[in-house]
Jmol script that loads the backbone (N, CA, C; Angstrom):
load data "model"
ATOM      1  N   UNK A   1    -139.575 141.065  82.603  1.00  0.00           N
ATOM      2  CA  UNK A   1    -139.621 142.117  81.602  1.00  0.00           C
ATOM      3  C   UNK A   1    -138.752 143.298  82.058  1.00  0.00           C
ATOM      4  N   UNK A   2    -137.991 143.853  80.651  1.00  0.00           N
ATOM      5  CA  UNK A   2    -136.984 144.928  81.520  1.00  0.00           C
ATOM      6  C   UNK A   2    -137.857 146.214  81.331  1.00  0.00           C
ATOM      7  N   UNK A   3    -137.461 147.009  82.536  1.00  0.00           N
ATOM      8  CA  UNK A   3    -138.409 148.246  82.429  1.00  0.00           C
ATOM      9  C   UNK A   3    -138.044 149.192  81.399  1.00  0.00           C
ATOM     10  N   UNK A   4    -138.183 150.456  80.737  1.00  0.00           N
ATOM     11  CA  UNK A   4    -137.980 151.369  79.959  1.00  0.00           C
ATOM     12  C   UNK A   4    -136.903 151.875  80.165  1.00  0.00           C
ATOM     13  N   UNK A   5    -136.732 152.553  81.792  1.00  0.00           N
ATOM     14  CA  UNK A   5    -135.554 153.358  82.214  1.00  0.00           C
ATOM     15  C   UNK A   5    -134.737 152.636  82.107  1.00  0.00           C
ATOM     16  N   UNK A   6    -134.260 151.151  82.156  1.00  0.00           N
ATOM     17  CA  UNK A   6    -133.155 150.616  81.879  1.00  0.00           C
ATOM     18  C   UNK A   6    -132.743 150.288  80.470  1.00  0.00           C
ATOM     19  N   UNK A   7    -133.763 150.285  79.473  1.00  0.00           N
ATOM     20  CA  UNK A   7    -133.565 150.089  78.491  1.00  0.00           C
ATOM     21  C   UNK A   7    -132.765 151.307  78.023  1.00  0.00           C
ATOM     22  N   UNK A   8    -133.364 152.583  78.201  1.00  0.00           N
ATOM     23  CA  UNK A   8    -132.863 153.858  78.026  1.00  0.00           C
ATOM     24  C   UNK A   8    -131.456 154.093  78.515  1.00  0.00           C
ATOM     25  N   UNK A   9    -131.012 154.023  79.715  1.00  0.00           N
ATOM     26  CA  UNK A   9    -130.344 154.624  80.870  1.00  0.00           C
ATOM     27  C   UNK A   9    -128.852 153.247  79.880  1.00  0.00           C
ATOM     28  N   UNK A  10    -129.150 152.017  80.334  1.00  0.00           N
ATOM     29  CA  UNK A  10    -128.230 150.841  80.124  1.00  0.00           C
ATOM     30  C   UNK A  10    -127.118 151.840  78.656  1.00  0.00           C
ATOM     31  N   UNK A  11    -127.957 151.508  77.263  1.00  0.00           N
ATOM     32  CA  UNK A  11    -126.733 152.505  76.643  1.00  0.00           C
ATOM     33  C   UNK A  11    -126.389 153.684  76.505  1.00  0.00           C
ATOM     34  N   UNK A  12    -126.776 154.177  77.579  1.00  0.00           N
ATOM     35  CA  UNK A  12    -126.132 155.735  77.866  1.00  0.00           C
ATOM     36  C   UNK A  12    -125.306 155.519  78.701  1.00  0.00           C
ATOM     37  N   UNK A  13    -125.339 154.704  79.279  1.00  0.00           N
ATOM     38  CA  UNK A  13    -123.954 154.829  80.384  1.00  0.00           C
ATOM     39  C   UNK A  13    -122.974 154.031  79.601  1.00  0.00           C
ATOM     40  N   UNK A  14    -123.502 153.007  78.537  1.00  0.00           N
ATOM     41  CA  UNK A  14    -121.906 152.403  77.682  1.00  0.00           C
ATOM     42  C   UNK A  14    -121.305 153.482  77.075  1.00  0.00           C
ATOM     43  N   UNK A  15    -122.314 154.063  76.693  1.00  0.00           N
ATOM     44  CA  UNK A  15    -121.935 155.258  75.885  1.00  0.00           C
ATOM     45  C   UNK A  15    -120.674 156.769  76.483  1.00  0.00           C
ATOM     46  N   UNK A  16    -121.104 156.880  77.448  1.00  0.00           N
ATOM     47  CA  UNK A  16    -120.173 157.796  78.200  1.00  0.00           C
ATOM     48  C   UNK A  16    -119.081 156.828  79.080  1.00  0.00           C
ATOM     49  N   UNK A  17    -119.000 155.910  79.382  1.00  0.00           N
ATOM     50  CA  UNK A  17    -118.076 155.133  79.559  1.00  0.00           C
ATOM     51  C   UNK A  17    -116.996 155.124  78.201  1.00  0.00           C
ATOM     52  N   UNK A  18    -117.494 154.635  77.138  1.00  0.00           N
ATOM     53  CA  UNK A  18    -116.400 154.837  76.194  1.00  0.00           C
ATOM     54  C   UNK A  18    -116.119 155.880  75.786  1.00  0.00           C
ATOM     55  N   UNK A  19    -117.176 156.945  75.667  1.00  0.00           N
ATOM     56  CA  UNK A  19    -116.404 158.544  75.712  1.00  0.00           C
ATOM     57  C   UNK A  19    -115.279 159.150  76.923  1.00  0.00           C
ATOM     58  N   UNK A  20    -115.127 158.440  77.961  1.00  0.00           N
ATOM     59  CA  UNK A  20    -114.591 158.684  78.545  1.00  0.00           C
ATOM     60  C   UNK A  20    -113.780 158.028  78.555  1.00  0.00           C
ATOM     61  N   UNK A  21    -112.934 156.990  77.673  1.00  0.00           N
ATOM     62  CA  UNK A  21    -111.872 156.439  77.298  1.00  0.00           C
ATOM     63  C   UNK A  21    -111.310 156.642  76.369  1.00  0.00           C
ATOM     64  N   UNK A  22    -112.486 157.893  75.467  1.00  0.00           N
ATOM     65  CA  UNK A  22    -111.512 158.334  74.524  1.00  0.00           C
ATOM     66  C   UNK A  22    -111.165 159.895  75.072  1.00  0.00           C
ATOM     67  N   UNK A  23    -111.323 160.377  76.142  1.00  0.00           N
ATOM     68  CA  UNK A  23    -110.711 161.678  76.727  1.00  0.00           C
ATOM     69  C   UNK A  23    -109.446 160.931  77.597  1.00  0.00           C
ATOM     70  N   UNK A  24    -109.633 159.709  77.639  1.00  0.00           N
ATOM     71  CA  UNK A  24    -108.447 159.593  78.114  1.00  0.00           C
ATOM     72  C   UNK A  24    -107.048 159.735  77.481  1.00  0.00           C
ATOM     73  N   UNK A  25    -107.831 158.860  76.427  1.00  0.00           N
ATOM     74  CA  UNK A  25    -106.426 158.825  75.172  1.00  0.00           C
ATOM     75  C   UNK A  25    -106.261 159.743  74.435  1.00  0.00           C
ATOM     76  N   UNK A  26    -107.245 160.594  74.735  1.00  0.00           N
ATOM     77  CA  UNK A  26    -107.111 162.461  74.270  1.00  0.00           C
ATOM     78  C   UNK A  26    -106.251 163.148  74.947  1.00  0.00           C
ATOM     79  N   UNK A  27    -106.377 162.862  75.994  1.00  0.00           N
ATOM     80  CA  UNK A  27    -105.173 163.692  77.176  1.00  0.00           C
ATOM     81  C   UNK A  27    -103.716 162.890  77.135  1.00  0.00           C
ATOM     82  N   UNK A  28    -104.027 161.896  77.392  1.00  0.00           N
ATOM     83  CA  UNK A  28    -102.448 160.834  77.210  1.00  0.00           C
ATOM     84  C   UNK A  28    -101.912 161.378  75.692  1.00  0.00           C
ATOM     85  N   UNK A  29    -102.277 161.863  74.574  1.00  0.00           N
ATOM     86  CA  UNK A  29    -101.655 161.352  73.493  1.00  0.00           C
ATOM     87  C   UNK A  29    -101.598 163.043  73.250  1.00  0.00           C
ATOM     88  N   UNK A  30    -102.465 163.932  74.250  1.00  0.00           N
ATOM     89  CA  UNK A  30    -101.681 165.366  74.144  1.00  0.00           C
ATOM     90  C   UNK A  30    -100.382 165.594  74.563  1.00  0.00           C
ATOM     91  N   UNK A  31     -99.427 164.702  75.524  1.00  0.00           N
ATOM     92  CA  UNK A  31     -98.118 164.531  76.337  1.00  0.00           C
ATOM     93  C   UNK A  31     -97.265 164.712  75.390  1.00  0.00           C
ATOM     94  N   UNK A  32     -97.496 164.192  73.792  1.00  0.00           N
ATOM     95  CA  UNK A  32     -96.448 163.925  72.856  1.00  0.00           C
ATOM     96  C   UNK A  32     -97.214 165.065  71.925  1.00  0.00           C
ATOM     97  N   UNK A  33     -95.708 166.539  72.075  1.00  0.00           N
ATOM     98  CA  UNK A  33     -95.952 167.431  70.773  1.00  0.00           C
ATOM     99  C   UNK A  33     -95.650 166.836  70.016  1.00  0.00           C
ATOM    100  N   UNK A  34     -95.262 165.595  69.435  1.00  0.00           N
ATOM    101  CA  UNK A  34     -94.658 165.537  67.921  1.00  0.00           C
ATOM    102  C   UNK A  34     -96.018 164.525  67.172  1.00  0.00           C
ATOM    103  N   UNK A  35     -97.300 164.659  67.405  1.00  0.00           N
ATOM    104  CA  UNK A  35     -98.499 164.370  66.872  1.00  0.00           C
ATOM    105  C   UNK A  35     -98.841 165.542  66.163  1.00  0.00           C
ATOM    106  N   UNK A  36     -99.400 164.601  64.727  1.00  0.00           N
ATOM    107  CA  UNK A  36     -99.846 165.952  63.597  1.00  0.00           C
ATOM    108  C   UNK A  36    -101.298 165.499  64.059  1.00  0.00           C
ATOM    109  N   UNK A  37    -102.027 166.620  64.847  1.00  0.00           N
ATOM    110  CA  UNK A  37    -103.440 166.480  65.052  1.00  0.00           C
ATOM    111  C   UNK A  37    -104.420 166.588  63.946  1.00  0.00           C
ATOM    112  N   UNK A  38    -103.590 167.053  62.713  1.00  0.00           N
ATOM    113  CA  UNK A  38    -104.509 167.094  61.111  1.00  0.00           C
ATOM    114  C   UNK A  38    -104.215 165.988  60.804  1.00  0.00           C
ATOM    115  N   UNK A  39    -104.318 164.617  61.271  1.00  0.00           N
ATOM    116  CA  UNK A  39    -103.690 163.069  60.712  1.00  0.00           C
ATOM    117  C   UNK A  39    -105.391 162.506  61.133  1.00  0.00           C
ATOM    118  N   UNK A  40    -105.662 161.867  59.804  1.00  0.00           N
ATOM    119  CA  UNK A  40    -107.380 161.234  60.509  1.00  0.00           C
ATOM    120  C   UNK A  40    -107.420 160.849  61.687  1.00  0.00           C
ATOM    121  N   UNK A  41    -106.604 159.366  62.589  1.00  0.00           N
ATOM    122  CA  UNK A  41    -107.268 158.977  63.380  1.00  0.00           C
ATOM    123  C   UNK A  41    -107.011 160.001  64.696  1.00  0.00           C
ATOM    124  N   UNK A  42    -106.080 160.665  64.763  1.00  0.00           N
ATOM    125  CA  UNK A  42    -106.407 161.784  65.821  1.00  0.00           C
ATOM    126  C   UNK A  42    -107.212 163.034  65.279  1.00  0.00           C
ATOM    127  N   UNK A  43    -107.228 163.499  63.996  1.00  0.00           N
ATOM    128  CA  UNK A  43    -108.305 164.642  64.349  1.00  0.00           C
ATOM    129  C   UNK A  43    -109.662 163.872  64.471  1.00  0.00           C
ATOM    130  N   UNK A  44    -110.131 163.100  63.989  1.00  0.00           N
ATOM    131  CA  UNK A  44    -111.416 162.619  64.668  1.00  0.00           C
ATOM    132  C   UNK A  44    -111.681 162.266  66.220  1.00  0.00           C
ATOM    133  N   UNK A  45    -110.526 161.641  66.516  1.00  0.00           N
ATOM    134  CA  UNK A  45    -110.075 161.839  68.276  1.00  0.00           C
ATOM    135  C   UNK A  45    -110.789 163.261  68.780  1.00  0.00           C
ATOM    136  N   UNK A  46    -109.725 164.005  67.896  1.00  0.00           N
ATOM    137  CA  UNK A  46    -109.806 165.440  68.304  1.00  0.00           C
ATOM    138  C   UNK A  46    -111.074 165.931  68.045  1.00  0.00           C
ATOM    139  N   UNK A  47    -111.751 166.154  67.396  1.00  0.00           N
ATOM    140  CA  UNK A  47    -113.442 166.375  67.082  1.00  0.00           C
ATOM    141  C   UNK A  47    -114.101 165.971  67.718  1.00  0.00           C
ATOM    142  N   UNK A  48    -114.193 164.661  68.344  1.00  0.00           N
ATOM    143  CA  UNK A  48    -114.811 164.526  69.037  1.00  0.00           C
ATOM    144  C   UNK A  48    -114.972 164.725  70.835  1.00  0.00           C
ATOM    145  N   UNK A  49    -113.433 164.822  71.199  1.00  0.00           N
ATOM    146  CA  UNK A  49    -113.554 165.318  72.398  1.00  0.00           C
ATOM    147  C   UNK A  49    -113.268 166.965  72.832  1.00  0.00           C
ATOM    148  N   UNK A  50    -112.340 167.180  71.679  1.00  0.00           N
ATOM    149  CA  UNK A  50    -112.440 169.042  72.135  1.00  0.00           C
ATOM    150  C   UNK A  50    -113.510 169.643  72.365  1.00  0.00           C
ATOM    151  N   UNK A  51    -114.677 169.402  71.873  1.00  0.00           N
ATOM    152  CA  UNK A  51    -116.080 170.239  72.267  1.00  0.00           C
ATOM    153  C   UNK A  51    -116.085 170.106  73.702  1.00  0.00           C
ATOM    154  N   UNK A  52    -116.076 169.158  74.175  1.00  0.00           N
ATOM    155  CA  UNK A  52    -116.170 168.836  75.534  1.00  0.00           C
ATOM    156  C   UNK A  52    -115.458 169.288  76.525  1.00  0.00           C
ATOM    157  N   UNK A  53    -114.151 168.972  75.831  1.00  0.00           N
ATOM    158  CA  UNK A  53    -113.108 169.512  76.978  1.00  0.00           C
ATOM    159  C   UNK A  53    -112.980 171.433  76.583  1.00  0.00           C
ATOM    160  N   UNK A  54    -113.490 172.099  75.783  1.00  0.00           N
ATOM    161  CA  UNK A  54    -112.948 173.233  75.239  1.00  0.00           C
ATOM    162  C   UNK A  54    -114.147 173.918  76.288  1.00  0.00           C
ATOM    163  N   UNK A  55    -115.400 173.148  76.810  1.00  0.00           N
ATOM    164  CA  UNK A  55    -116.210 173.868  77.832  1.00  0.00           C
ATOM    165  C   UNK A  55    -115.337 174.122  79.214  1.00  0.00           C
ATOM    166  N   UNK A  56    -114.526 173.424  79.508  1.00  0.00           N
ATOM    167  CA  UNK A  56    -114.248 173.034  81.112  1.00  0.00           C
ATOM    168  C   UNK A  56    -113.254 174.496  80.592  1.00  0.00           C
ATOM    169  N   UNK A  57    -112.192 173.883  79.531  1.00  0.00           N
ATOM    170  CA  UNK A  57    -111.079 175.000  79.356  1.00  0.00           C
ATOM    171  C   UNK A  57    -111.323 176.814  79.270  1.00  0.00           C
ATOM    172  N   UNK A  58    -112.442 176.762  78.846  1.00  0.00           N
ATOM    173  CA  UNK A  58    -113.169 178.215  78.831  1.00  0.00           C
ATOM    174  C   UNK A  58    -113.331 178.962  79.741  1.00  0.00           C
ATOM    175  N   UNK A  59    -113.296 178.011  81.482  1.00  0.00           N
ATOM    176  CA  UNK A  59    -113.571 178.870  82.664  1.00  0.00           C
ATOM    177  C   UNK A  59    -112.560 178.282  83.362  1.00  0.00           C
ATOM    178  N   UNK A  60    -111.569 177.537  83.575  1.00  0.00           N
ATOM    179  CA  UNK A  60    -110.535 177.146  84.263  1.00  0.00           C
ATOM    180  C   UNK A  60    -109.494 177.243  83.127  1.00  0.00           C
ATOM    181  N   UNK A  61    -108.410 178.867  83.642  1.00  0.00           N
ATOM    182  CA  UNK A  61    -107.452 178.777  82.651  1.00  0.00           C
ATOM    183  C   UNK A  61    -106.070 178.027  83.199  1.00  0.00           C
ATOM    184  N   UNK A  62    -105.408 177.565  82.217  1.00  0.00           N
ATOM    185  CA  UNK A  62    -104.323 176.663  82.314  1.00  0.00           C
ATOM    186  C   UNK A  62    -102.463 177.180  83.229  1.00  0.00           C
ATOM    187  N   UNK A  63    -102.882 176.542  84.572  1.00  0.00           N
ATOM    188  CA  UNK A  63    -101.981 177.115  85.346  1.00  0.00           C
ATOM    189  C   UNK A  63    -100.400 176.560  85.283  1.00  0.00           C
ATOM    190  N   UNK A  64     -99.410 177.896  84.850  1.00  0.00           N
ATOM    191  CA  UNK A  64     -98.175 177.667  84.224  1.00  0.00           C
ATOM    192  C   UNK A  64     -98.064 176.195  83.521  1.00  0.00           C
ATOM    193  N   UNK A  65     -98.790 176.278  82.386  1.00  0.00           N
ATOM    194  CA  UNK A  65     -98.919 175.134  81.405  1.00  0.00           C
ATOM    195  C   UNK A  65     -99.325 174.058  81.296  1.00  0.00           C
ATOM    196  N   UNK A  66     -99.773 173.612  82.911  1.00  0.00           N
ATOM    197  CA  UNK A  66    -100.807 172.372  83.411  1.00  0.00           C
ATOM    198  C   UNK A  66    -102.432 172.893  83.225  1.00  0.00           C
ATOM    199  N   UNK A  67    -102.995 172.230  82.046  1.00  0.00           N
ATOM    200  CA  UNK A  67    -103.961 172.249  81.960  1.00  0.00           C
ATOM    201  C   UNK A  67    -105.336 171.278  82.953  1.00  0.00           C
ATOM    202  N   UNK A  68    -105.687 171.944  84.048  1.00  0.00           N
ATOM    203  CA  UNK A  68    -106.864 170.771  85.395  1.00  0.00           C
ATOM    204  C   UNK A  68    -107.905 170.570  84.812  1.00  0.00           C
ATOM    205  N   UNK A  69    -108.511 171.305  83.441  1.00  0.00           N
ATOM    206  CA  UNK A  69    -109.567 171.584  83.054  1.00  0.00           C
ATOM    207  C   UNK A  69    -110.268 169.630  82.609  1.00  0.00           C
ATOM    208  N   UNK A  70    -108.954 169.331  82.482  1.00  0.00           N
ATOM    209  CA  UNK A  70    -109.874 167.730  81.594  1.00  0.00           C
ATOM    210  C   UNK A  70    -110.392 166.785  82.897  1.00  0.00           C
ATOM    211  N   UNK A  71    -109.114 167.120  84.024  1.00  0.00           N
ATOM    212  CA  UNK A  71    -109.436 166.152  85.291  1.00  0.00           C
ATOM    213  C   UNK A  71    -110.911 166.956  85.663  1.00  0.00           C
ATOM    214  N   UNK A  72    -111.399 167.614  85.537  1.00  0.00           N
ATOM    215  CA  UNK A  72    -113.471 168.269  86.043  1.00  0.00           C
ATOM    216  C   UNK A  72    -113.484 167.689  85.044  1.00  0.00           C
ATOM    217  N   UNK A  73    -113.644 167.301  83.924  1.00  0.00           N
ATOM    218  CA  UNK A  73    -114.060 167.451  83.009  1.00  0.00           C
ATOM    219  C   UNK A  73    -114.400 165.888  83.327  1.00  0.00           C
ATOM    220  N   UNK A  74    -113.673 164.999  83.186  1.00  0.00           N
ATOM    221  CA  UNK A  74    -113.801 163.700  83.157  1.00  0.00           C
ATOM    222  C   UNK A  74    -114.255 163.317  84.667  1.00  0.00           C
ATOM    223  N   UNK A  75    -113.834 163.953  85.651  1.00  0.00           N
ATOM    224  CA  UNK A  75    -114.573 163.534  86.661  1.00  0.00           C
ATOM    225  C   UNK A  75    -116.543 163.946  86.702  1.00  0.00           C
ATOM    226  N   UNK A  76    -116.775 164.940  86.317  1.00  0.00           N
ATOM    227  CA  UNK A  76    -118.123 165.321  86.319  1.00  0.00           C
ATOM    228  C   UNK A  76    -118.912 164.301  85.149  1.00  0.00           C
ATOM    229  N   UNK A  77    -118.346 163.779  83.578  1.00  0.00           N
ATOM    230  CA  UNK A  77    -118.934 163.030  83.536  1.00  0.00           C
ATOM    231  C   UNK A  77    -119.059 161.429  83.531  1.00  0.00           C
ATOM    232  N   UNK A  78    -117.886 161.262  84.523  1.00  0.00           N
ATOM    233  CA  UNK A  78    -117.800 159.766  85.414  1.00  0.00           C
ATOM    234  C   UNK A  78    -118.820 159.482  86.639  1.00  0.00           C
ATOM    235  N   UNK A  79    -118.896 160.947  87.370  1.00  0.00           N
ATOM    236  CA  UNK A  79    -120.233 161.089  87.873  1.00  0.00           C
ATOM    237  C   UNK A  79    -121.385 160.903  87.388  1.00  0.00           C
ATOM    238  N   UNK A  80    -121.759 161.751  86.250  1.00  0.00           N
ATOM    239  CA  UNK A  80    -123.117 161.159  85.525  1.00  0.00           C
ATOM    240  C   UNK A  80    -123.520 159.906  84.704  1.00  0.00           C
ATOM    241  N   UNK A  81    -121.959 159.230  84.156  1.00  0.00           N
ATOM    242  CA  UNK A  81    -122.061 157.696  84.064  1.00  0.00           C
ATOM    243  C   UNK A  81    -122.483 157.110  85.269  1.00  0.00           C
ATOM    244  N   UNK A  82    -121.940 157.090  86.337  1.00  0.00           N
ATOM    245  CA  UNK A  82    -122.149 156.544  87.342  1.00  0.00           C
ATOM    246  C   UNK A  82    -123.894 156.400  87.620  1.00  0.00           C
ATOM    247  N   UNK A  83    -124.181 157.792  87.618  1.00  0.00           N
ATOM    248  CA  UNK A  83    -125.912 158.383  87.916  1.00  0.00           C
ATOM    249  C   UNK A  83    -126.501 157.381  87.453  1.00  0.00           C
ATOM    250  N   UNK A  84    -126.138 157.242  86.046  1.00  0.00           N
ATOM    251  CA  UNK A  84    -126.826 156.853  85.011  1.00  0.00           C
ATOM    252  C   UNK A  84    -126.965 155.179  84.846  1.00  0.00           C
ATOM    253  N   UNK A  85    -126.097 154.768  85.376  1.00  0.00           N
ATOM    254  CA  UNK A  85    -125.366 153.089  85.153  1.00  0.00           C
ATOM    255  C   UNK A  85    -126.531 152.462  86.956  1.00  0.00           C
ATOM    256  N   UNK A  86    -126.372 153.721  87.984  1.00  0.00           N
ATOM    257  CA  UNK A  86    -127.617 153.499  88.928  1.00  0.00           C
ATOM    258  C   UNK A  86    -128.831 153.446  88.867  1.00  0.00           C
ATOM    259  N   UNK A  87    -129.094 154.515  87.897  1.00  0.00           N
ATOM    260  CA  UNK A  87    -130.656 154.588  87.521  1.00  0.00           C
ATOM    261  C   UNK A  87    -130.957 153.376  86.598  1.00  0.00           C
ATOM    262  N   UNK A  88    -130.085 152.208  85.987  1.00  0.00           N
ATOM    263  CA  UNK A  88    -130.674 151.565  85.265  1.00  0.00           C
ATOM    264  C   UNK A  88    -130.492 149.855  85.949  1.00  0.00           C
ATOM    265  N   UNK A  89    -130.153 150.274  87.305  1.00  0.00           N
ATOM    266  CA  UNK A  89    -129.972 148.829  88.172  1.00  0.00           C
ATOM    267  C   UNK A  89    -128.779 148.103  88.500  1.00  0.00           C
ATOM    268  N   UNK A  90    -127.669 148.912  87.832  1.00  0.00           N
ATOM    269  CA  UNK A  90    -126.330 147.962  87.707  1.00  0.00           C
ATOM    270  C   UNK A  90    -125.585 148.398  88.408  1.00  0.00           C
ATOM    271  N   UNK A  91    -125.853 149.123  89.327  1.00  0.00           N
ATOM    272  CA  UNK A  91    -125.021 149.884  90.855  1.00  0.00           C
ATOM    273  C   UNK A  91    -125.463 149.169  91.920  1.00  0.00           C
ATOM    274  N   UNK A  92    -124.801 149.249  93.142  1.00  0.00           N
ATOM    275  CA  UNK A  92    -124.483 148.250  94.046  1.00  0.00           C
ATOM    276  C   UNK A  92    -124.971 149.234  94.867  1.00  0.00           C
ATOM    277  N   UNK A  93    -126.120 148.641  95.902  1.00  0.00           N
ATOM    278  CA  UNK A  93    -127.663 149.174  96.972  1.00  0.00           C
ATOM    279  C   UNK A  93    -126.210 149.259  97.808  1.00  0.00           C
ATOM    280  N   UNK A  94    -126.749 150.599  98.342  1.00  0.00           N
ATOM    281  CA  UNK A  94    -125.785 151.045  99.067  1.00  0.00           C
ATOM    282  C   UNK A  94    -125.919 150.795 100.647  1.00  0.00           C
ATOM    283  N   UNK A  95    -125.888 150.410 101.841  1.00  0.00           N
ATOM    284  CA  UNK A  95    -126.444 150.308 102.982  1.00  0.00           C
ATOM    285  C   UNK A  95    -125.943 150.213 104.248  1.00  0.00           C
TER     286      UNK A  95
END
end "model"
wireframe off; spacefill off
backbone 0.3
color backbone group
């Protein structure tokens, strides 16, 4: 029988796993100015990850035009995927 916390924990970590593949292709597909970000499949892109990344950008400002704010951003919640993907059994006993 599977316990609760894994039932719980298991799609939360699919879940931020694929959010975190779409900050990827959020950042990769910021490289090219010649994207109309008012075009559906990127402003929904865009809706959905600017909240996220617009926290990190708020306290780390963008040094001579390199924005670091997404690399915390995606590393802190690759960390809590990680947390999360442990707490539900599918991480490797460390020893």
């Amino acid at each position: 029988m599977t316990d609760p916390i894994t039932l719980i924990a298991e799609p939360i970590g699919i879940f931020l796993n694929i959010y975190i593949a779409l900050l990827f292709i959020r950042i990769l597909l910021s490289w090219f100015p010649t994207i109309d970000w008012m075009n559906p499949p990127f402003s929904i892109l865009s809706q959905l990850t600017d909240p996220y990344l617009n926290i990190f950008r708020s306290f780390i400002p963008p040094l001579g035009g390199i924005d670091l704010s997404p690399m915390l951003a995606i590393f802190l919640l690759g960390f809590v995927a990680q947390a999360v993907t442990g707490l539900a059994g599918g991480g490797q006993a460390m020893y």
